[in-house]
C-alpha positions as a printed Julia matrix, in Angstrom:
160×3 Matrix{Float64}:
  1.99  86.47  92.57
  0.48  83.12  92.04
  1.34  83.27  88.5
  5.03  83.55  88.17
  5.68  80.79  91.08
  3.86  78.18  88.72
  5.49  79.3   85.81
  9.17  79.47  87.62
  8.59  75.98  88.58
  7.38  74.67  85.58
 10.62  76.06  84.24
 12.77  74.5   87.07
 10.55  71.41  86.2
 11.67  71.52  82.46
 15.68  72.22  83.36
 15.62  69.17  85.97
 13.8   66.85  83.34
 16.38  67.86  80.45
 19.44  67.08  82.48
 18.16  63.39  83.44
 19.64  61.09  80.79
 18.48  57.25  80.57
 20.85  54.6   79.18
 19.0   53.24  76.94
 20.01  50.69  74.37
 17.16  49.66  72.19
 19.54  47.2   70.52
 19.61  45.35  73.76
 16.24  45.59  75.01
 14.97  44.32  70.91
 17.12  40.93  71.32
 16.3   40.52  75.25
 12.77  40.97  74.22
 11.17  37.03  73.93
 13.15  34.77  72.14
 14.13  34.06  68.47
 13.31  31.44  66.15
 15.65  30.64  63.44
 13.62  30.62  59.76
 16.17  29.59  57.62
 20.15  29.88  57.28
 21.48  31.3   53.68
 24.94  30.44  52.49
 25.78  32.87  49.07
 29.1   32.06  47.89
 30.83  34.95  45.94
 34.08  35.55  43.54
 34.87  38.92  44.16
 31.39  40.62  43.6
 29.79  37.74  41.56
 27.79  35.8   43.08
 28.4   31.86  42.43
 25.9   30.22  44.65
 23.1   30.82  46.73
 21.86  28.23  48.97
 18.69  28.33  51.72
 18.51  25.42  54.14
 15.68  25.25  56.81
 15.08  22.75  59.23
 12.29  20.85  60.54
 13.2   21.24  64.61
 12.78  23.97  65.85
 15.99  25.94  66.59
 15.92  28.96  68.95
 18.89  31.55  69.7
 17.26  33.72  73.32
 19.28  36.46  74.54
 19.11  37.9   78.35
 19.45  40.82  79.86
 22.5   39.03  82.0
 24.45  38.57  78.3
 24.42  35.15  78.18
 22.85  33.4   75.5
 21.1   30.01  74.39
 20.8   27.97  71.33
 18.31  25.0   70.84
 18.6   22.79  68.59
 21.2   24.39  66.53
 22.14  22.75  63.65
 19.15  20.54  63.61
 20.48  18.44  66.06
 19.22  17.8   69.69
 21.03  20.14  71.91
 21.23  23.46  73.68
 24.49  25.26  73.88
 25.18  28.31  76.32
 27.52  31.35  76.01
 27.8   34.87  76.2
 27.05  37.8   74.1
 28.18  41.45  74.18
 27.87  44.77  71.28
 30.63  46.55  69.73
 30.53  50.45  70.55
 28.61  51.61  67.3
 25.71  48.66  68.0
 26.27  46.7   64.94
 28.26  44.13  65.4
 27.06  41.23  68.05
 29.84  38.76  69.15
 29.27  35.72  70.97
 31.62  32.86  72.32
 28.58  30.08  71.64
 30.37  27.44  70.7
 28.55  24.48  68.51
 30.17  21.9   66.71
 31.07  22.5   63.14
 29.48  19.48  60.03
 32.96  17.74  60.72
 32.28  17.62  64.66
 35.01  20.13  65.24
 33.8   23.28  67.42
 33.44  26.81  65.98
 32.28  29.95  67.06
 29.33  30.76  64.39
 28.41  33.99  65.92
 32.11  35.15  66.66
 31.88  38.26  65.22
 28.56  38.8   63.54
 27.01  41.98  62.01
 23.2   42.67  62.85
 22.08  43.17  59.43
 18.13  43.79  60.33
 16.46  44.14  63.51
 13.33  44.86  64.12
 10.0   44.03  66.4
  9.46  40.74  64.37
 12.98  39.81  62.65
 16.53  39.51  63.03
 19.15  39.06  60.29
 22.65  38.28  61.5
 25.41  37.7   58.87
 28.61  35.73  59.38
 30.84  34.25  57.41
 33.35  36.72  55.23
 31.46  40.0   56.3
 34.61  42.67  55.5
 33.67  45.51  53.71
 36.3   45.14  51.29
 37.8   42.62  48.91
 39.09  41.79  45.92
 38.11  40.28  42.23
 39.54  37.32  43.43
 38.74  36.48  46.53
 36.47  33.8   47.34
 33.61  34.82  49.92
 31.38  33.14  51.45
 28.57  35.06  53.9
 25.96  33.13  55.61
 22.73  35.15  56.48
 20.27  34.09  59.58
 17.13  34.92  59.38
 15.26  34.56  62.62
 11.39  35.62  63.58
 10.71  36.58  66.99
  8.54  35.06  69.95
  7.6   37.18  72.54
  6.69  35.33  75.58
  5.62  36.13  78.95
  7.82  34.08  80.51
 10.67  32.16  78.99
């Protein structure tokens, strides 16, 4: 008798456990996770498919980007100057596509939106890569394209 109670429970155990469903987004918790240092910014410049130019520029302050679990958002530094610019951030449906409203000032002063629309390229325990720029799938032999890739390491802190 002892037998079939434990294993009728285990099997009630099982059912209950199967029907429980987390919301989990591991996109999320990865950028929430510490905060992210920017490596180095790459601007390739393209004619249709050919590429024309391919340019790396790095920086000697640091510059951080730290998302939080609230979906706001926080840039140090950006564009080697001294400042730190807040905004929001949300994910598209599928998870691949991060869009911000961080607004920074452009080389000419003027503000932009450089993470407007941005597609999550890598992401990973250790690295991010976030393209912008002209990031449609599709083209043609004459358009001129230019895609800027940022390549950011991660620092996970305790507290931030």
């Amino acid at each position: 008798m002892r037998y079939p109670f434990i294993a009728l429970m285990a099997v009630v155990c099982i059912i209950i456990n199967s029907c429980k469903r987390d919301n989990v987004d591991n996109i999320s918790t990865l950028l929430t996770s510490g905060y992210w240092q920017l490596a180095s910014v790459r601007q390739v410049k393209f004619l249709g498919d050919t590429q024309l130019s391919d340019t790396t520029t790095t920086c000697d302050s640091v510059q951080t980007f730290t998302f939080n679990k609230d979906k706001t958002c926080t840039f140090v530094n950006f564009g080697c100057a001294a400042n730190r610019i807040n905004g929001s951030w949300s994910l598209n449906s599928t998870k691949l596509f991060l869009m911000s409203d961080l607004t920074a000032p452009d080389s000419t002063g003027k503000p932009y939106q450089p993470f407007g629309y941005t597609r999550i390229s890598n992401l990973g325990d250790y690295s991010l890569v976030l393209e912008t720029g002209d990031i449609q799938n599709y083209y043609n032999a004459t358009d001129r394209r230019t895609l800027y890739r940022w390549g950011f390491v991660r620092i996970k802190t305790s507290t931030r």
